[in-house]
C-alpha positions in Angstrom: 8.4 -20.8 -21.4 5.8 -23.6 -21.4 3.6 -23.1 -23.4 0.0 -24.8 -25.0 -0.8 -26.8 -28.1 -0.7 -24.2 -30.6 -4.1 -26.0 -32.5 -6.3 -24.8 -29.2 -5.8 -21.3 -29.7 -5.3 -20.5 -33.5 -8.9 -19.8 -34.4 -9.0 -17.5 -31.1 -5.6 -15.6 -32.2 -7.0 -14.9 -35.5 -9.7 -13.1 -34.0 -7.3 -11.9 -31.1 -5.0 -9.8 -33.6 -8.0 -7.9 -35.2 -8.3 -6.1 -31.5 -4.1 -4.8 -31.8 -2.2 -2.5 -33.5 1.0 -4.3 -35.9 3.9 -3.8 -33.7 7.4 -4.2 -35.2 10.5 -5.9 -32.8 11.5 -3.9 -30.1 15.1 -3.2 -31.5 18.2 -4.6 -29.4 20.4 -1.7 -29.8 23.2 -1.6 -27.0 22.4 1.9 -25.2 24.3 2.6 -22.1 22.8 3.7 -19.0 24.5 7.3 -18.6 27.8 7.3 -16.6 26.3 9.6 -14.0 24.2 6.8 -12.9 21.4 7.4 -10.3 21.1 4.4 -9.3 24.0 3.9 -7.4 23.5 7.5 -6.1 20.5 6.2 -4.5 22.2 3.4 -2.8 21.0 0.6 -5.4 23.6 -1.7 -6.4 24.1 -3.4 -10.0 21.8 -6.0 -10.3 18.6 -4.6 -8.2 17.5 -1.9 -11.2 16.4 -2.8 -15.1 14.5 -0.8 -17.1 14.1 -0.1 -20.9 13.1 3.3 -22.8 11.8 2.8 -25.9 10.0 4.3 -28.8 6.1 3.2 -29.4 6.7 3.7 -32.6 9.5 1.7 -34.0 10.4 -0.3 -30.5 13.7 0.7 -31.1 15.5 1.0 -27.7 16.2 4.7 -26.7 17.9 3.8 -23.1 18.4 0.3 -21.5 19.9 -1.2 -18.3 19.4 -4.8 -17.2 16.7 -5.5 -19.5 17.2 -8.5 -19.9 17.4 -9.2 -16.6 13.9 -11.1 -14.6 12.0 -9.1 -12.0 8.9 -9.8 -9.9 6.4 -7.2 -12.1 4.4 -7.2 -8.7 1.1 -5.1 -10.0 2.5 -4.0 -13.5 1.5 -7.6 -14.6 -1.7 -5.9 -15.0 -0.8 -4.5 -18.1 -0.6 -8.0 -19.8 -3.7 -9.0 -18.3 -5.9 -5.8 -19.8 -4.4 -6.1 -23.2 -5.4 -9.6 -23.8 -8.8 -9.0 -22.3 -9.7 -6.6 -24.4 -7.8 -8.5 -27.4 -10.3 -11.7 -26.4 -13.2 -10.1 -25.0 -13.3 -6.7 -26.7 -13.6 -2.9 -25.3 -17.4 -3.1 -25.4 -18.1 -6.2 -24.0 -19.9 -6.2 -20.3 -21.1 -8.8 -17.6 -24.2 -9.7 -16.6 -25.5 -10.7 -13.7 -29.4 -12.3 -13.6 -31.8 -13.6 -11.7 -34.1 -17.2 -13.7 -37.1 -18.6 -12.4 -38.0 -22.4 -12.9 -41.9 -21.9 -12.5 -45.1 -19.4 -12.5 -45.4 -16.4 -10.5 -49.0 -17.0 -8.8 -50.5 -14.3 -6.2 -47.3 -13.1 -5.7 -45.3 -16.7 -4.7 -42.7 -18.5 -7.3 -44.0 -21.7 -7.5 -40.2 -22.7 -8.4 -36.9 -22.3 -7.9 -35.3 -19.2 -8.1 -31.5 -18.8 -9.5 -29.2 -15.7 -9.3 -26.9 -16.4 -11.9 -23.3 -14.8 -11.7 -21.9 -13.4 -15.0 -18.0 -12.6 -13.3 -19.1 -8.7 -12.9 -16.4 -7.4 -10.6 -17.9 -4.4 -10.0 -21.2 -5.7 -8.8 -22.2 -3.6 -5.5 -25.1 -3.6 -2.9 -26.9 -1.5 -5.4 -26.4 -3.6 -8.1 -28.5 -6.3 -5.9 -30.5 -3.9 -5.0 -31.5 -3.5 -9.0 -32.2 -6.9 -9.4 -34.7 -7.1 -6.3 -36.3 -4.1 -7.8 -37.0 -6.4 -10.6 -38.1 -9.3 -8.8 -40.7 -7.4 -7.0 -41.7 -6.1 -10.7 -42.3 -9.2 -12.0 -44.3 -10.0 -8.9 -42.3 -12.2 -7.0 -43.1 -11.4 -2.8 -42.4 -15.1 -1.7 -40.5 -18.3 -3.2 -41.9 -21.4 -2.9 -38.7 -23.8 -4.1 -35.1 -23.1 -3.2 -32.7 -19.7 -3.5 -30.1 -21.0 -6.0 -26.5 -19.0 -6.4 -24.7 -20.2 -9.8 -21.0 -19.4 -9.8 -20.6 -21.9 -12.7 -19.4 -19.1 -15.0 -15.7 -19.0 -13.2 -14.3 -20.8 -10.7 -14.6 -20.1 -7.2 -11.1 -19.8 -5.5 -10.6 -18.7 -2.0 -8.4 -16.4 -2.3 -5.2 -15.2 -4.7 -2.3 -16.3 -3.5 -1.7 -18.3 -0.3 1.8 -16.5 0.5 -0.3 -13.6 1.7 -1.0 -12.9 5.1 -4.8 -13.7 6.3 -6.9 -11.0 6.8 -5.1 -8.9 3.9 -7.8 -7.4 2.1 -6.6 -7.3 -1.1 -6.1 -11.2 -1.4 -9.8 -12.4 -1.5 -12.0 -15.3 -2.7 -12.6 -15.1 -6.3 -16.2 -16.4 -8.3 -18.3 -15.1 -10.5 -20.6 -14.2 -7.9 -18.3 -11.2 -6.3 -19.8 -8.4 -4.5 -18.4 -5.2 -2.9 -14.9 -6.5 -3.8 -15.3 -9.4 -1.5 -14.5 -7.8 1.5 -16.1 -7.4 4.9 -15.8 -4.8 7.3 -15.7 -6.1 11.1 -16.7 -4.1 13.4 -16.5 -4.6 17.8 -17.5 -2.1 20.4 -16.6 -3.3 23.8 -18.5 -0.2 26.4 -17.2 0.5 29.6 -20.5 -0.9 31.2 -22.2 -3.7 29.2 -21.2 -6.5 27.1 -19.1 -6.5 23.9 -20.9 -6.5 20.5 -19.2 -7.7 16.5 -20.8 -7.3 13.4 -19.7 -7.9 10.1 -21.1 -5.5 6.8 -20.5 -5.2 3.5 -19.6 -1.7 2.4 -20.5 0.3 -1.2 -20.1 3.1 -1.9 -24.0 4.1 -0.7 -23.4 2.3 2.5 -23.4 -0.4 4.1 -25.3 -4.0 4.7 -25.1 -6.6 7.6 -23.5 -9.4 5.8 -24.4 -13.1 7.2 -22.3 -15.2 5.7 -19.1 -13.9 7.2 -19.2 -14.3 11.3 -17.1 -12.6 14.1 -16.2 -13.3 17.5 -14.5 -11.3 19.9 -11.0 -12.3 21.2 -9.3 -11.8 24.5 -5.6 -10.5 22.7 -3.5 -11.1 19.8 -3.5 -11.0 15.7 -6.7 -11.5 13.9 -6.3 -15.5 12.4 -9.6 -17.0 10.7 -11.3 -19.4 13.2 -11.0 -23.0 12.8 -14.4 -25.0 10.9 -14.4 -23.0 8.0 -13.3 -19.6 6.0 -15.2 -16.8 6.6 -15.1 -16.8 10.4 -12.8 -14.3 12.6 -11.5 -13.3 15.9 -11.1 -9.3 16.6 -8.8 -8.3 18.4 -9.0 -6.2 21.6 -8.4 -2.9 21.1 -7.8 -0.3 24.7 -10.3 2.1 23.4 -12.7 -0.6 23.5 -13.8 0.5 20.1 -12.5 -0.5 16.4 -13.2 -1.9 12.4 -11.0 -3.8 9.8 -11.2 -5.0 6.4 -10.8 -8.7 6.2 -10.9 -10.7 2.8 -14.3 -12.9 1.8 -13.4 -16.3 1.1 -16.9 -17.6 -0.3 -18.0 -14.9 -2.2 -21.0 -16.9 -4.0 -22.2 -17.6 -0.6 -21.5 -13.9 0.7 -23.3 -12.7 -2.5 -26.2 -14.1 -2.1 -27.0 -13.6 1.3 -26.6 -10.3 1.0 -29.0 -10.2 -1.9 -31.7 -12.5 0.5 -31.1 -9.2 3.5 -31.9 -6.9 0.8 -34.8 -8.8 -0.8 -36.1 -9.4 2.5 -35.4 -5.5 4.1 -37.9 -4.9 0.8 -40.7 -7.4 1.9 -39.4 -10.5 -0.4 -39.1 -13.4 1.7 -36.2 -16.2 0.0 -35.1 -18.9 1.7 -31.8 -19.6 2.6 -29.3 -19.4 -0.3 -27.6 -22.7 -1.3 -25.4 -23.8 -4.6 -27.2 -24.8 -7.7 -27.8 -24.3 -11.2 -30.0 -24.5 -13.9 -29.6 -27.5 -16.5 -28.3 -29.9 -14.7 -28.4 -32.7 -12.7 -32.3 -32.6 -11.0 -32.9 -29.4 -12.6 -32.3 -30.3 -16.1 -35.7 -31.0 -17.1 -36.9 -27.7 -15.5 -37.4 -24.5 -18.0 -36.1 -21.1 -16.7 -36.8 -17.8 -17.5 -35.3 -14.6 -17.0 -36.6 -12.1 -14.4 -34.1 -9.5 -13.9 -31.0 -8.6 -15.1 -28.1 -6.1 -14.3 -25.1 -5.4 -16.8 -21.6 -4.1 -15.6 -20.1 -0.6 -17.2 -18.3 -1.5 -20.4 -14.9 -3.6 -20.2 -13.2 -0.6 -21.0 -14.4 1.5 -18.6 -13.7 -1.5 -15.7 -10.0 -2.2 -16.9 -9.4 1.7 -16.7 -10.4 2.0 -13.3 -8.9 -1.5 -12.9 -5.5 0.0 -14.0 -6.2 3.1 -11.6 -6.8 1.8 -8.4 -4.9 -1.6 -9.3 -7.5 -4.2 -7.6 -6.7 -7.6 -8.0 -10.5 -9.0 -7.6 -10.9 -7.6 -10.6 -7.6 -8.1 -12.4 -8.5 -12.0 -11.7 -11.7 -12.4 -12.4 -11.6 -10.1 -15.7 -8.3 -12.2 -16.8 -10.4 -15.4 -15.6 -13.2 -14.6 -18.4 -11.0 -13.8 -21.1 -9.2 -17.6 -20.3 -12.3 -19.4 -20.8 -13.4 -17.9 -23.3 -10.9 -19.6 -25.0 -10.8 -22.8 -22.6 -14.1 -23.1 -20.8 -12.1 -26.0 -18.7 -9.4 -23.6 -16.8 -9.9 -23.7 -13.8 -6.8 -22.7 -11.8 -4.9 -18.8 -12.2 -1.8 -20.5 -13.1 -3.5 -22.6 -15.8 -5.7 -19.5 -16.5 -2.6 -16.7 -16.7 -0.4 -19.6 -18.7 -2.9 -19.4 -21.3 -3.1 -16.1 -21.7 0.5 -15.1 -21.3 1.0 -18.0 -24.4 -1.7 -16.1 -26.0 0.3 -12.8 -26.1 3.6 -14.2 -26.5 2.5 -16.0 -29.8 0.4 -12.9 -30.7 4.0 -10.8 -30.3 5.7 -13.4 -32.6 3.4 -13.5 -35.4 3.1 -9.3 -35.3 6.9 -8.8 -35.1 9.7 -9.3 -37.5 12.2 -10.9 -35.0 10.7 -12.9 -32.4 11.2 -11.7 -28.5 13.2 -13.6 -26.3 10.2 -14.6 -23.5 12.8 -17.0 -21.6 11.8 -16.9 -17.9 8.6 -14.9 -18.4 6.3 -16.4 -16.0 2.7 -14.9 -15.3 1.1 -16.7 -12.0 -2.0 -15.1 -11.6 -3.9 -12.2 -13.3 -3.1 -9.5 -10.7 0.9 -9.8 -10.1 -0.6 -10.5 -6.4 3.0 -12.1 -4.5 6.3 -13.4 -6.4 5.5 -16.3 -8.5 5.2 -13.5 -11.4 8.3 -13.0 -13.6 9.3 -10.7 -16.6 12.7 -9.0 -18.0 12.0 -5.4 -18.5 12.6 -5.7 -22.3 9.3 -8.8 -22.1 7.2 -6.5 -19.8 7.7 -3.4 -22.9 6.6 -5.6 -26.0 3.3 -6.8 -24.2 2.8 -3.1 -22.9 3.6 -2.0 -27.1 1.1 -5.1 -28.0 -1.9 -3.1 -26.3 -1.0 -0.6 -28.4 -2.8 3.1 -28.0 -6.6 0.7 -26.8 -4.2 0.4 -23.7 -2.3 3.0 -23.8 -5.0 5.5 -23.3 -6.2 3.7 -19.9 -3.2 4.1 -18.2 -3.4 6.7 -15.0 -1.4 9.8 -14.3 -1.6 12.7 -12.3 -5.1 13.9 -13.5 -6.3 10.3 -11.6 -4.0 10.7 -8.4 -1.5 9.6 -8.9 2.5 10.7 -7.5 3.5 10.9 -11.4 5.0 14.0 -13.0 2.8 15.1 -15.8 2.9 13.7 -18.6 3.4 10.2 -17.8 1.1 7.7 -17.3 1.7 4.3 -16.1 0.8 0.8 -14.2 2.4 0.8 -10.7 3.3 -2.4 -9.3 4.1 -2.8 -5.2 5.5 -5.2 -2.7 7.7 -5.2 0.1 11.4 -4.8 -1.5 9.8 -4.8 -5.3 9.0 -1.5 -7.6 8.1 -1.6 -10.8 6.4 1.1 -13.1 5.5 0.3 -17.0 4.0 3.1 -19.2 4.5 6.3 -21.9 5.9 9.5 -21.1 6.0 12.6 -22.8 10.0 14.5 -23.4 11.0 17.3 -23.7 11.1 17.1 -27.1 7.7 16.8 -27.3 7.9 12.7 -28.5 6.1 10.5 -26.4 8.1 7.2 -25.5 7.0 4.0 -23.4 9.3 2.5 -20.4 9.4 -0.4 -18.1 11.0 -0.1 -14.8 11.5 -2.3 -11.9 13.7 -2.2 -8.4 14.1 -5.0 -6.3 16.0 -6.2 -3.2 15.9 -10.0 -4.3 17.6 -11.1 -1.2 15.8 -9.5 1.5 12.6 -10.5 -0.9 13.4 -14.4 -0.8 14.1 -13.6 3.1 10.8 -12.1 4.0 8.6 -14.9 1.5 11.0 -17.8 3.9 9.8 -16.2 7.4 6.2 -15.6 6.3 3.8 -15.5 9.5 0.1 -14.9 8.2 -0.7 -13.3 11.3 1.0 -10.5 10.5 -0.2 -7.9 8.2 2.0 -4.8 8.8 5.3 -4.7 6.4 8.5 -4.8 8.3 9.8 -1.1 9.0 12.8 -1.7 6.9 10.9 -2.2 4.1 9.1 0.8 4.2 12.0 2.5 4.3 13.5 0.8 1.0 10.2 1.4 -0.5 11.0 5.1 0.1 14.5 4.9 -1.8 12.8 3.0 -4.6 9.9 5.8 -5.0 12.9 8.5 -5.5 15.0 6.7 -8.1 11.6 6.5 -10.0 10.9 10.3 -9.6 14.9 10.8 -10.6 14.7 8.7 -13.3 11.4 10.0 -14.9 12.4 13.6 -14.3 15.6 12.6 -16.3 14.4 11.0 -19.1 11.7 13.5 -20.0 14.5 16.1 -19.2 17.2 14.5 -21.4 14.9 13.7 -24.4 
């Protein structure tokens, strides 16, 4: 595994261990799968299965089949990515997002600039932006005579996850520290039977929804939805017969998106801003200017975000969250590779030092913060010692049934899904009434490899085949679970 100069991070992993339980070696004892074996009930052959059951206790291995073995984690490389965040960043720690002023407020017009300054909140929402115009208008702000700055210096600003994905997938969006709604857009077309066509393009909380301006629609005659050519953010819709239809589409620029959406809402409550453009405060021409606060917004606690993070497995905020714990160490990453490197060296050393024989992390490869696509790689026995690492801080986030999830009771776990990869990481309670952790993942490597070489980013829809496999894979997990819980 490559890995970074060990003098960069030691006076972060002194601080790092204080946030972890001491974890002893996950013991290598040679326990047989049992010769009734599921897995090749449920059509899977030898080499597509691995997973590990052992104690959270001692680590010593209860049940183990290809566990040493590398899998695409797909989402379960989440788990890695919460326990080093809240190692680095801490349980309590939040993200703010503010607004800074450059000059006087006089008879309600900044004589300034004014900044909205991202803090790499991924839960920031319309109504977060709706807080801060709340305070602008508080302090007395109606007009702005200088520019409307957006700061996204905080992280870097990416356009989206992972390029093997296809375009309009939802779930593979721009990244920034300036994120809103979960960068995405909903488009929207209505073609009547008498009168012309009509797009529009909003951005969607929870409380509603907002026009967005920064995003842009136009309506095509037939086919896929591909981005328009000149720049991100711009789509064709497809026709549809009923005339009539919406879709979720990523947000490549989300500084940009952010902030216009802030300037509709300032302006829908009488505060006229210019339009938004990059900028920040302290350098370059602005350096000699002073800034002051105006309004701020803070995100829930970190704990509370990587539980729901966990839940509802969101990569925008698996990124950006695994972003801010990177540079808090190295204020210079600036890629996800670089970014989940770092932090995957992090853990691995933390595992070492914790550990009275040293895992074997050959192969172990973390791409991104999210598992998004198949750069990712981990052995089963790898993907157990950094779930153990987190110790109960982590375990306790985990989802189950209670948070809808298809799990029996009593186990709660990270889920991880692609086309032709399963994987599931988490503690379960037995019988017996001991609670034990596991790491399992399923995969058709073949037919994975075969889908990645024939990727068309036009298409969005998994192949029908793999829907199907996905099916077999969801009930060798139900068999297996039932069975372990059953059997100890």
């Amino acid at each position: 595994m490559p890995t970074l100069p060990f003098s960069r991070l030691r006076p972060v992993t002194r601080r790092f261990a204080l946030g972890f339980i001491v974890v002893s070696s996950l013991c290598r004892v040679a326990v047989a799968a049992p010769a009734d074996d599921r897995t090749a009930r449920e059509g899977f052959n030898d080499t597509s299965v691995g997973y590990i059951l052992f104690r959270l206790d001692s680590g010593a291995v209860v049940e183990e089949r290809q566990a040493d073995r590398l899998f695409v984690p797909a989402s379960v490389a989440k788990v890695p990515t919460v326990a080093a965040a809240l190692g680095v960043l801490g349980a309590d720690h939040r993200f703010t997002t503010r607004l800074r002023a450059t000059g006087p407020v006089d008879n309600g017009t900044l004589r300034g600039d004014l900044v909205l300054e991202g803090g790499g909140d991924p839960s920031l929402s319309s109504d977060s932006l709706g807080d801060l115009v709340e305070g602008l208008r508080a302090a007395g702000v109606m007009r702005v005579a200088g520019r409307f700055l957006y700061d996204t210096s905080l992280l870097p600003e990416l356009p989206e996850i992972d390029p093997g994905q296809p375009w309009a997938a939802p779930y593979n969006t721009g990244i920034g520290a300036l994120s809103v709604n979960f960068n995405r857009a909903q488009l929207a077309w209505t073609r009547p039977t008498n009168g012309p066509a009509t797009a529009s393009v909003w951005s969607v909380a929870d409380s509603g929804r907002t026009a967005l301006d920064s995003v842009t629609a136009a309506l095509a005659p037939s086919g896929a939805v591909p981005p328009l050519p000149g720049g991100p953010d711009r789509w064709l819709l497809p026709a549809k017969p009923d005339g009539n239809g919406r879709l979720w589409v990523p947000v490549a620029r989300p500084g940009l998106a952010t902030a216009s959406l802030f300037r509709r809402l300032a302006g829908e409550a009488g505060v006229a801003l210019p339009a938004p453009q990059p900028g920040r405060i302290g350098g370059g021409k602005d350096a000699d200017k002073a800034a002051r606060a105006l309004a701020s917004v803070d995100s829930p606690p970190l704990s509370e975000l990587a539980r729901s993070l966990l839940r509802y497995s969101n990569n925008l905020s698996a990124e950006m969250i695994g972003l801010a714990a990177a540079r808090r160490i190295d204020p210079t990453v600036d890629r996800l590779g670089q970014s989940a490197l770092l932090l995957q060296t992090l853990l691995a050393r933390q595992a070492d030092a914790e550990r009275a024989g040293k895992p074997d992390w050959q192969g172990l490869r973390l791409a991104n913060h999210s598992g998004l696509g198949t750069g990712s790689l981990s052995t089963p026995r790898q993907m157990a010692a950094l779930l153990r690492l987190g110790g109960p801080g982590l375990w306790a986030l985990l989802p189950g049934e209670e948070d809808g999830k298809a799990l029996p009771p009593g186990v709660h776990a990270k889920t991880g899904t692609l086309s032709y990869v399963k994987g599931l990481a988490g503690t379960l309670d037995a019988a017996s009434g001991q609670r034990l952790g596991f790491v399992l993942f399923i995969t058709d490597a073949a037919r994975r490899r075969a889908l990645d070489a024939a990727l068309d980013r036009r298409v969005t829809e998994p192949p029908p085949e793999a829907r199907a496999w996905a099916s077999r894979a969801r009930a060798l997990q139900s068999g297996l679970l039932a069975d372990w819980m059953a059997r100890y």
